[in-house]
N, C-alpha and C positions, 0 to 999 in steps of 0.2 A: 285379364284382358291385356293384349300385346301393346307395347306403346310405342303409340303410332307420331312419325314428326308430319307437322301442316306444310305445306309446300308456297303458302302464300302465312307471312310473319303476323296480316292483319288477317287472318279468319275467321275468328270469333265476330270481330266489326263486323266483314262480309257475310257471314250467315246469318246474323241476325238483321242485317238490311236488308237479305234476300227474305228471308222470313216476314216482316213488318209490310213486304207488296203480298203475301198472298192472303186475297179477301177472301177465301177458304176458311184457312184458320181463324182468321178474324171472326168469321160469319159461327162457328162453329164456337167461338170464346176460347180458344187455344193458346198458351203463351209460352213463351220459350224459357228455359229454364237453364239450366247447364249444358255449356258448350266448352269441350273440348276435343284435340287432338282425335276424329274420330268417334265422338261421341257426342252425340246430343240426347237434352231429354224436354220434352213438351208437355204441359201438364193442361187439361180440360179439367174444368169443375164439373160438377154432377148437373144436369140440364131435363127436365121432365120432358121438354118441347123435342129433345133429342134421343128419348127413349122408346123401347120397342113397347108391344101390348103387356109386356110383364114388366117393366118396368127397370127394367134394365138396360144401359145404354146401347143402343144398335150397333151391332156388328162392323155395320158398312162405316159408323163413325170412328169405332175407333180405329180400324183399319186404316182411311183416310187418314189420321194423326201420326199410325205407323208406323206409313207410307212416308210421309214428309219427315218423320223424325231419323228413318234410315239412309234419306236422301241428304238433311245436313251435313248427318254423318259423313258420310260419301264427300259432301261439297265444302267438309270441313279440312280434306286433306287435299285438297286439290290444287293449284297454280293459276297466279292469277289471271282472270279469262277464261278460264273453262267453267263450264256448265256442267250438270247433273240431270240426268231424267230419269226414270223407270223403265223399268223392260220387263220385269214381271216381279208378282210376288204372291208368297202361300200366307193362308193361316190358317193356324188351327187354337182354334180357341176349346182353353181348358175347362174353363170356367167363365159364368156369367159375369159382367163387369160391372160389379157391386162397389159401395161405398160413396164417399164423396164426389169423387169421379176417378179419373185416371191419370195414370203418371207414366207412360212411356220413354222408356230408355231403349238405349238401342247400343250392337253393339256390333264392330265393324272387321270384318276381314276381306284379305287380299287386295292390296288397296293398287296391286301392281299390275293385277289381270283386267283384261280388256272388258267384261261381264263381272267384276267384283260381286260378293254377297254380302248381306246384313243379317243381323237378327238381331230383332225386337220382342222386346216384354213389354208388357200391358201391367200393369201393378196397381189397385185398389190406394185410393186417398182417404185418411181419416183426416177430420176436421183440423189437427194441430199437421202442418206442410212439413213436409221429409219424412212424419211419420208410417212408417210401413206396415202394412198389413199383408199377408200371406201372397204370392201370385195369384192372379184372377184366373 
């Protein structure tokens, strides 16, 4: 991953105060995990109340988690005062989102174009935290 400089000294503080207002995440039990330069990661535990008829967590959730983990990204290199929103985004899921729950990381380019992009992985949690299990 290219290394990216934050344009605002305190960003990490800033994203993660932006983050602790969205009752989104909160509602969903999502917590912020590693923030850097460009890069965040959001981790959900596994939630039965949040899963589809097979048991695997819904699509549209962790999409939502993605979604906000692309956008830190974004609001992690930004100058202070500016905002961050969506304007679109794809996915395409490999694989069901098995395990403990999920670990999205996200990973950021073009941070100079008017339209920037992300991309995000979705990564399966085992019970011990940081442990990795294969892409979902």
């Amino acid at each position: 991953m290219p290394r990216f400089e934050p344009r605002d000294p305190d960003y990490e503080t800033k994203v993660r105060s932006s983050f602790a207002l969205q009752t989104a995440m909160q509602t969903l039990g999502a917590v912020m995990g590693k923030v850097g330069p460009g890069e965040v990661e959001i981790e959900m535990p596994y939630r039965a109340d949040l899963a589809q008829q097979h048991g695997f967590i819904h699509g549209g959730i962790v999409t939502a988690i993605l979604d906000s983990a692309c956008g830190y990204a974004a609001f992690s290199l930004t100058a202070p005062g500016i905002e961050v929103l969506t304007m679109e985004y794809k996915d395409n899921f490999l694989a069901p989102a098995r395990g403990s729950g999920c670990w999205p990381g996200e990973k950021w380019s073009g941070p100079e174009q008017r339209s920037p992009s992300a991309k995000a992985t979705c990564w399966p949690m085992t019970t011990a935290r940081k442990n990795w299990s294969p892409p979902c």
